[in-house]
DRENKERO-175030 format. One record per atom (N, C-alpha, C): x, z, y. Coordinates in steps of 0.1 Angstrom, whole numbers, padded with zeros to 4 digits, always signed. Each point is the difference from the previous one (the first is absolute). Example, Ala and Ser with C-alpha at 12.3 -4.5 7.8 and 13.67 -1.06 7.14 Angstrom:
BEGIN
+0132+0078-0057-0009+0000+0012+0009+0000+0012-0004-0007+0011+0009+0000+0011-0008+0008+0011
END
This chain:
BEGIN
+0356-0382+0582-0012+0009+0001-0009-0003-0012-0004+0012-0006-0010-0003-0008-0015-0003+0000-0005-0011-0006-0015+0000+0007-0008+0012-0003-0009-0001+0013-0009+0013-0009-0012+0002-0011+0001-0016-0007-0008+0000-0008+0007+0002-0012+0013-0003-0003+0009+0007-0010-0002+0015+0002+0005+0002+0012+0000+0016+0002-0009+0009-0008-0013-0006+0004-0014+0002-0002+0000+0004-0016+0000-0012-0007+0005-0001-0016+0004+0007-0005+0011+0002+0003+0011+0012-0002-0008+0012+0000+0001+0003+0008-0008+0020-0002-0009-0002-0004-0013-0011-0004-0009+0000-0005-0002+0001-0017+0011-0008-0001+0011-0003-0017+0001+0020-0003+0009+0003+0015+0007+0010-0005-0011+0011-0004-0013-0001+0008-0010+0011+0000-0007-0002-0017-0001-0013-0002-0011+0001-0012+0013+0006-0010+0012-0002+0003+0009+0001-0013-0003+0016-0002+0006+0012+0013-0002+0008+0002-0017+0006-0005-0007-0002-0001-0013+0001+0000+0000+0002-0018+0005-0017-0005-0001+0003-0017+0009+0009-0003+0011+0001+0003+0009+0011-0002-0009+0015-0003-0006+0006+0009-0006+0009+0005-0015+0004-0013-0005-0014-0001-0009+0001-0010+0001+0003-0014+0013-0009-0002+0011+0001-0012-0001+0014-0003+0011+0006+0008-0001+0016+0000-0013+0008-0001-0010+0001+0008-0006+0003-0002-0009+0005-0015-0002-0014-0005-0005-0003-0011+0010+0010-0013+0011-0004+0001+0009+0005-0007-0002+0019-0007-0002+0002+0024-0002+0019-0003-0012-0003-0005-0012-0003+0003-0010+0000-0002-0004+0002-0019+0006-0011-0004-0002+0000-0014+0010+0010-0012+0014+0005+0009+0005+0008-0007-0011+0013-0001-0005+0003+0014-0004+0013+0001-0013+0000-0006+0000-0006-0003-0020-0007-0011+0005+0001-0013+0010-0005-0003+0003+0003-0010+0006+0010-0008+0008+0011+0014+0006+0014-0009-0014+0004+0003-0012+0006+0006-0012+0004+0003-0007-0001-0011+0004-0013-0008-0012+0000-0010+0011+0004-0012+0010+0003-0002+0013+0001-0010-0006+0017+0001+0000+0009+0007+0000+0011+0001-0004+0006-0012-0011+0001-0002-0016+0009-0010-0001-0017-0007+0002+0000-0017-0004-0008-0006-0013+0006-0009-0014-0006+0002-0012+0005-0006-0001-0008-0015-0010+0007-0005-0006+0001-0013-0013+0008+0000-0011-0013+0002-0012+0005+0001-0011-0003+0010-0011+0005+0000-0010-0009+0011+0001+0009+0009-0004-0002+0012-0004+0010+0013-0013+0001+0000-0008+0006-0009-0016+0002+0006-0002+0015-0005-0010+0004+0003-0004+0010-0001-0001+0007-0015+0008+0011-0004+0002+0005-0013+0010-0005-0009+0007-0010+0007+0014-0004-0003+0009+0007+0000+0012-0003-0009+0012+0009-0003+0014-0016+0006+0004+0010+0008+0011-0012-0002+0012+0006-0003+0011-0009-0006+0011+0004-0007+0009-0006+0010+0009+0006+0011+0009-0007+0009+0016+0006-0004+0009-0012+0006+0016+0003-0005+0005-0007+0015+0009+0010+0000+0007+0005+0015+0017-0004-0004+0009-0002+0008+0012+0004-0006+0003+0016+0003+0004+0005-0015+0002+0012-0003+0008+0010+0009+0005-0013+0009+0007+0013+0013-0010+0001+0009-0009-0004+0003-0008+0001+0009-0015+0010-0002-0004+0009+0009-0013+0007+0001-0010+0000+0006-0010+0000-0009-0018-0007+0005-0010+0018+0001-0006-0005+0008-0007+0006+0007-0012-0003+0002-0014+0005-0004-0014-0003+0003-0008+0014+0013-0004-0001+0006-0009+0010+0010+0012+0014-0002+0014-0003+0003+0009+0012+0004+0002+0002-0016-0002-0003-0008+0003+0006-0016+0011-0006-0006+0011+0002-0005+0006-0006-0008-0004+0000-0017+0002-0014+0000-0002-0009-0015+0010+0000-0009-0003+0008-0015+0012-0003-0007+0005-0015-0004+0012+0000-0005+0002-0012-0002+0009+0005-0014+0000-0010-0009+0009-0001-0012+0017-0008+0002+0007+0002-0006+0016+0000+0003-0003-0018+0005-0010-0007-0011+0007-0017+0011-0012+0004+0009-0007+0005+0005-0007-0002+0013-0019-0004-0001-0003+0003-0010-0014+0001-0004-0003+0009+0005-0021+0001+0006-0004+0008+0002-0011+0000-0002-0009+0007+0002-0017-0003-0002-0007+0005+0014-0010-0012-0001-0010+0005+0014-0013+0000-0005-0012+0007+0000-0015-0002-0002-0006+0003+0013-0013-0010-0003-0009-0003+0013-0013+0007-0008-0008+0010+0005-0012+0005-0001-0009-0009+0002-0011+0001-0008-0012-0006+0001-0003-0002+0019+0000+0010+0005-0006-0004+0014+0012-0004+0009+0012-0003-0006+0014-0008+0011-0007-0007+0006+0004+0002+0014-0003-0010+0011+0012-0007+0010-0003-0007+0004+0008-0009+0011+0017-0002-0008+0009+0005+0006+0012-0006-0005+0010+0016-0006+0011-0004-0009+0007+0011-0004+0013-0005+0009+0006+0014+0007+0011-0004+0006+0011+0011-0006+0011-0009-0005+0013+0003-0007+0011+0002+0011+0009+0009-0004+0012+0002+0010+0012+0005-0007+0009-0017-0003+0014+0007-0005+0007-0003+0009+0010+0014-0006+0011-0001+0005+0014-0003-0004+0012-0006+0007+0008-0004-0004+0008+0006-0004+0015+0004-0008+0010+0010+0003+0008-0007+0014-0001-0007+0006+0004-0002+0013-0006+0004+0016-0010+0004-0003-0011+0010+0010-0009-0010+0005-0003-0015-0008-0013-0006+0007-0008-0001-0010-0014+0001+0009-0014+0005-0004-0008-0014-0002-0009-0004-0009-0003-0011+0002-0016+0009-0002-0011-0010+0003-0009+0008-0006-0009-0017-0005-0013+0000-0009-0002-0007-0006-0017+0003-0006-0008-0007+0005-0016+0002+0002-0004-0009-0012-0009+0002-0009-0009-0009-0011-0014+0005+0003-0010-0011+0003-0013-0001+0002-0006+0006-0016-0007+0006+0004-0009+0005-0016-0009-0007+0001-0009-0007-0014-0012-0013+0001-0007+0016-0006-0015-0004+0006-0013+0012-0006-0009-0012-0010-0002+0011-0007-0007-0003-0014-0017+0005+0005-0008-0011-0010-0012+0005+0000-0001+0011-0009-0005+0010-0001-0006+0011-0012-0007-0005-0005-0007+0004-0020-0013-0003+0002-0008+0015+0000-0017+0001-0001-0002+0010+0001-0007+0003-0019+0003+0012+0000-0004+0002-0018-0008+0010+0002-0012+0002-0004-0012+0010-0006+0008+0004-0015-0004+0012-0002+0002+0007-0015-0007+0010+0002-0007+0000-0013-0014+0008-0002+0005+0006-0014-0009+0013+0001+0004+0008-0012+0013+0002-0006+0009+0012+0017+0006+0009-0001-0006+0010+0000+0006+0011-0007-0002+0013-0004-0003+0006+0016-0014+0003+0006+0005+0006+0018+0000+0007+0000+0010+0014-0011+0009+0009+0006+0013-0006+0003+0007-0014-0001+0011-0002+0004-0007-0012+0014-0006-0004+0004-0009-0007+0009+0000+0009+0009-0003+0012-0003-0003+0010+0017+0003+0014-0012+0010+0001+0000+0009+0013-0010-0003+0012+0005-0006+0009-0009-0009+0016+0005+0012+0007+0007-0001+0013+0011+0008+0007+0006+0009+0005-0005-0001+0007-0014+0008+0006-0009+0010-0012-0007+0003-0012+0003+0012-0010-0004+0004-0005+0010-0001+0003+0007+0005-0003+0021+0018+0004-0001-0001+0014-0007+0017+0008-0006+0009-0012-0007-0009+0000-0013+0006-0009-0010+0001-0018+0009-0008-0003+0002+0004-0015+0006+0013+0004+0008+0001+0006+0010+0009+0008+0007+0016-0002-0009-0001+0010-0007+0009-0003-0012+0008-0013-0007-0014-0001+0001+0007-0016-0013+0005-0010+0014-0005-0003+0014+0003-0007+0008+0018+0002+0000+0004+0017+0001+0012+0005+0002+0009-0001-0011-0003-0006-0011+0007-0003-0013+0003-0015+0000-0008-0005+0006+0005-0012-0001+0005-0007+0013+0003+0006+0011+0008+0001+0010+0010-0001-0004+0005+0013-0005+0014+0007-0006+0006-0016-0009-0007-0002-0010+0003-0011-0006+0004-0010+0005-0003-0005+0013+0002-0014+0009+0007+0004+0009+0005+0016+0003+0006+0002+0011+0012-0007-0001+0011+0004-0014+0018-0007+0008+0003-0013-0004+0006+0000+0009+0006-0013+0000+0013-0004-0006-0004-0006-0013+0018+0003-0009+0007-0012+0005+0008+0000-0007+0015-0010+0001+0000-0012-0011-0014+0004-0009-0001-0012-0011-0007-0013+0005+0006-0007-0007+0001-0014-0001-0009-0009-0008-0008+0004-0008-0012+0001-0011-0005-0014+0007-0008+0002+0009-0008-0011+0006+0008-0015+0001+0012+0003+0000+0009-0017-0001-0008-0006-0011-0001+0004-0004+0001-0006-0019-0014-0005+0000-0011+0001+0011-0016-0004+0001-0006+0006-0012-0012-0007+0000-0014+0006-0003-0006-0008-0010-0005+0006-0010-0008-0007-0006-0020+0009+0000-0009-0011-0005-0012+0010+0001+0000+0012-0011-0006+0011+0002-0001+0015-0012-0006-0005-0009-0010-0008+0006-0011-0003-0013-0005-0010+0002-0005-0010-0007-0004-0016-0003-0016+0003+0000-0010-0003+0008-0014+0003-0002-0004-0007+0012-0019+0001+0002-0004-0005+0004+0002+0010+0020-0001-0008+0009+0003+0008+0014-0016+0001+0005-0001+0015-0002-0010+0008+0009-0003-0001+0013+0010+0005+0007+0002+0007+0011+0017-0007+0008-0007+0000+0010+0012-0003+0010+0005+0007+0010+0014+0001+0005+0004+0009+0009-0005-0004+0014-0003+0011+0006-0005-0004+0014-0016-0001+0003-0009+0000-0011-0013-0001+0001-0005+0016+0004-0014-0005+0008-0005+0010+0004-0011+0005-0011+0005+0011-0002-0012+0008-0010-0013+0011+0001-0009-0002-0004-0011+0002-0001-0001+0007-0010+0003+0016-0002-0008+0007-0014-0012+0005+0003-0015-0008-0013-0005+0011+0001-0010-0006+0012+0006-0008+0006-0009-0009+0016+0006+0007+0010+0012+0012-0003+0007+0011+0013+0012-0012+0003+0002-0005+0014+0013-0003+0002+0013+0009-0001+0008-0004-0003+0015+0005-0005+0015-0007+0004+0004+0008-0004+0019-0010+0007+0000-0012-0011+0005-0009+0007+0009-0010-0007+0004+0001-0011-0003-0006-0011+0009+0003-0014+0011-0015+0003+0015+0014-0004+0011-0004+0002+0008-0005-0012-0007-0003-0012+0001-0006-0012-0004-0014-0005+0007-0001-0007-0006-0010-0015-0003+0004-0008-0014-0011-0006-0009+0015-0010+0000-0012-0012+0007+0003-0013-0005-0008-0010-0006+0006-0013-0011-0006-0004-0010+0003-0007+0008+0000-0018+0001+0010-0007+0000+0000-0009-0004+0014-0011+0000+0001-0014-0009+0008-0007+0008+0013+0001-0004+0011+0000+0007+0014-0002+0011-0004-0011+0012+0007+0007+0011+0002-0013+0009-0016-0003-0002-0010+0009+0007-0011+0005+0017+0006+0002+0007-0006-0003+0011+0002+0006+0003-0004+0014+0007+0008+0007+0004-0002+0013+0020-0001+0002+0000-0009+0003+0020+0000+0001+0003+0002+0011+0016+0003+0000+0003-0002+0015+0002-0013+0005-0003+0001+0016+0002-0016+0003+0013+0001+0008+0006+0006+0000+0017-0001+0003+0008+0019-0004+0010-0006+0000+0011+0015-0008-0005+0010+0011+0004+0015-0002+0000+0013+0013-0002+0009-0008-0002+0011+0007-0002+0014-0002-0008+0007-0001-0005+0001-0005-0019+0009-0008-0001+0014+0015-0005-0003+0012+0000+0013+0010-0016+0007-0003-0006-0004-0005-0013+0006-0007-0010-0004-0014-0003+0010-0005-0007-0003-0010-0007+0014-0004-0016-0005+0006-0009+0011+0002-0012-0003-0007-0005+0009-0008-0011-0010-0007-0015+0003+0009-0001+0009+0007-0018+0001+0006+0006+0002+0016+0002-0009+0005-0003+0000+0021-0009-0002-0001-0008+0004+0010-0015+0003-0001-0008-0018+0005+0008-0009+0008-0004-0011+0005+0008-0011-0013+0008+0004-0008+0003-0014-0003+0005+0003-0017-0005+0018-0005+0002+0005-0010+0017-0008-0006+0000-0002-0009+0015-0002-0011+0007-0010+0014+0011+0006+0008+0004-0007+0008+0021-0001-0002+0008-0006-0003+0009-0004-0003+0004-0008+0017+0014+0008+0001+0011-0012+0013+0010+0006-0003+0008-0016-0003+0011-0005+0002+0008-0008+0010+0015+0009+0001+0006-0007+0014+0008-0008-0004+0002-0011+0006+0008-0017+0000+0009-0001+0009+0000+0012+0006+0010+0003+0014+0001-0007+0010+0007+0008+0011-0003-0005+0013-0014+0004+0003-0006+0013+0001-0014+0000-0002-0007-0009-0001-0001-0008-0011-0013-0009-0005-0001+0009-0014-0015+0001-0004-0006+0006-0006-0011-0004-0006-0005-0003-0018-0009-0004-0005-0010+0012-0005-0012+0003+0004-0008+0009-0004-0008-0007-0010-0008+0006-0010-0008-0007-0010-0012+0016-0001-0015-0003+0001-0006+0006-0002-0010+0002-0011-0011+0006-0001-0007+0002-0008+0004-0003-0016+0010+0007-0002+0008+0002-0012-0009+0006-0015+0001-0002-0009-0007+0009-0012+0009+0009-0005+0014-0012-0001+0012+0011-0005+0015-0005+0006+0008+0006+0006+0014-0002+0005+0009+0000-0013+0009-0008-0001+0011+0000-0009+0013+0004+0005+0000+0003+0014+0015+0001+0002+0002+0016+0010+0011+0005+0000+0001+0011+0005+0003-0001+0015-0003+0013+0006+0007-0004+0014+0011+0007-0001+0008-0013+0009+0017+0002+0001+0006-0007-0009-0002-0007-0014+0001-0017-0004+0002-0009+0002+0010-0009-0003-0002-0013+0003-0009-0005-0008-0003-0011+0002-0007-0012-0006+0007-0015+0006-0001-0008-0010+0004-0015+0006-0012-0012-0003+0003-0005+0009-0010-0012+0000-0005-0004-0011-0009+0000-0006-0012+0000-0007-0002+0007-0012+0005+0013+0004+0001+0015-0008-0017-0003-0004-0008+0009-0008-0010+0007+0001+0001+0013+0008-0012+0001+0007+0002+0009+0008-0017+0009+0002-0006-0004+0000-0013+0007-0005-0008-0008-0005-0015+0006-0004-0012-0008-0004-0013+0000+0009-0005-0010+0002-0014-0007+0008-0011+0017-0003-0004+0000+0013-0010+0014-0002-0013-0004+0009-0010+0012+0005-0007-0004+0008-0003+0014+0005+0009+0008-0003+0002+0015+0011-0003+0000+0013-0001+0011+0008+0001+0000+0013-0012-0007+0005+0001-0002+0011-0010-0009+0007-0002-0014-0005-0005-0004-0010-0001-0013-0005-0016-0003-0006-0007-0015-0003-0011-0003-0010+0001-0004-0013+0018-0005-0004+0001-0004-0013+0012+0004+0002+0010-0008-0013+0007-0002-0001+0010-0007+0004+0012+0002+0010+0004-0012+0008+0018+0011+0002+0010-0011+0005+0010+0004+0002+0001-0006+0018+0002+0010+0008+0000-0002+0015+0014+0007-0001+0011-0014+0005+0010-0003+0005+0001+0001+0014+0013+0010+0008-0001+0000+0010+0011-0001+0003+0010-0001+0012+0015-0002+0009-0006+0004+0014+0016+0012-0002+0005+0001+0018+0012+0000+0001+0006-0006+0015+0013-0003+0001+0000+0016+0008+0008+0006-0003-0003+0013+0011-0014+0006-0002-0004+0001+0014-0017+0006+0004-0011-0015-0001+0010-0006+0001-0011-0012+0000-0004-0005-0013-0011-0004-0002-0011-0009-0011+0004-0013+0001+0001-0010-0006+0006-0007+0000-0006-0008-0018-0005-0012+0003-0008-0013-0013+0008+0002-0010-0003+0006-0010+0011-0005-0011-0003-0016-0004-0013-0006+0004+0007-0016-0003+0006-0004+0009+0007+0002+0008+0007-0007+0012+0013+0008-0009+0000+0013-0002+0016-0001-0005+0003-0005-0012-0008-0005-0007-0004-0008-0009+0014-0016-0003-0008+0000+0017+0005-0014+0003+0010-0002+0010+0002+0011+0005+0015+0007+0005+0011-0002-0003-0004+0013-0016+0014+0000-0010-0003-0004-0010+0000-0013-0003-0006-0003-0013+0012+0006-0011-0001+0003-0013+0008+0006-0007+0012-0010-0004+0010+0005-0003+0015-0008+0004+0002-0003-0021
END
């Protein structure tokens, strides 16, 4: 007979063995599935508010934001931007060519604004007379058109450099004050230099406008980088390049003005991925130029 404090031993032996076994495993799924989870969407870039991020998928697989499908380039690049007022978390949804869905949440961090006064705008562009209600109208729908498609180019791999070397005015995201009237958000970088300054491009694309008087932002130039990201440049004196041109990264591409709704002379640099606004210093620091 066996005693039953052997006995005892025994299944007690057998339970912790059983037990590590079990954790073993565990740990194992545990960490594989943490690990394909985070393998999925490889990022490039910050998650805060007016961020661009650059993610890569494997190229069999399709990503998804709020029901929309995201293009992707042959190895699996894509672009995402977060608007100035992103809140709470972005949730992604690829899918496999095998039929499983994963889906995949990033917290967006909020930025302080600062707030900016600017005194001595012209206030017919401050509170614009009834008879330019049409034309704003207008120029809003021209530069829609411009940012509307979404190409197949590749431009944006190759990163960014700045248009112009000067001192920084203006920041994206600040609340503006013309005039002492509150106003939307300027969704630019504003750098200060003399009329007739050269302006370059800050990455290769396709000239989709070049208009010399919009009534808000007068000599106004955008170029697409594809994948809808899009560089606008304002308050132009003179454009150098045609629309429907290429240009490549650090073409000349117009000259420093103070047209449009402006107090001097200054070049206000703007980016949208799609409809959204989006820091050009954050894509700055994104895609730094290759």
């Amino acid at each position: 007979m066996i005693p039953i404090n052997r006995f005892i031993n025994y299944f007690l032996n057998l339970f912790q063995a059983l037990v590590s076994v079990w954790l073993l495993l565990a740990a194992s799924i545990f960490s594989s599935s943490s690990a394909q989870a985070e393998s999925v969407i490889v990022w490039q870039g910050s998650w805060q508010q007016g961020g661009l991020l650059l993610g890569q998928i494997d190229p069999s697989h399709h990503v998804s934001v709020a029901g929309e499908s995201i293009k992707t380039t042959e190895d699996g690049h894509f672009l995402f931007g977060l608007g100035r007022n992103a809140q709470g978390a972005s949730s992604f949804i690829i899918s496999r060519p095998n039929g499983t869905i994963i889906e995949e949440q990033y917290p967006v961090a909020e930025r302080d604004f600062p707030i900016q006064r600017i005194e001595g705008v012209p206030q017919r562009t401050v509170t614009p007379p009834a008879e330019q209600l049409q034309r704003i109208k207008s120029d809003s729908a021209l530069v829609g058109k411009a940012r509307r498609d979404v190409t197949d180019k590749t431009d944006f791999l190759k990163g960014f450099i700045k248009p112009l070397q000067g001192p920084k005015t203006g920041v994206y995201g600040s609340q503006r004050f013309y005039n002492g009237v509150p106003k939307s958000p300027h969704y630019g970088v504003d750098y200060a230099a003399p009329t007739g300054t050269e302006v370059i491009a800050p990455a290769a694309g396709i000239v989709r406008l070049a208009h010399r008087d919009l009534f808000y932002s007068g000599g106004t130039l955008i170029i697409d980088h594809g994948h809808g990201l899009s560089s606008s440049f304002l308050h132009l004196s003179d454009i150098l390049v045609a629309e429907g041109s290429r240009v490549e990264r650090g073409d000349s591409i117009a000259k420093v003005g103070a047209t449009g709704r402006a107090t001097g002379p200054h070049l206000d640099w703007r980016m949208n991925w799609r409809n959204v606004r989006v820091d050009p210093e954050l894509v700055l620091k994104a895609l730094p130029a290759q």
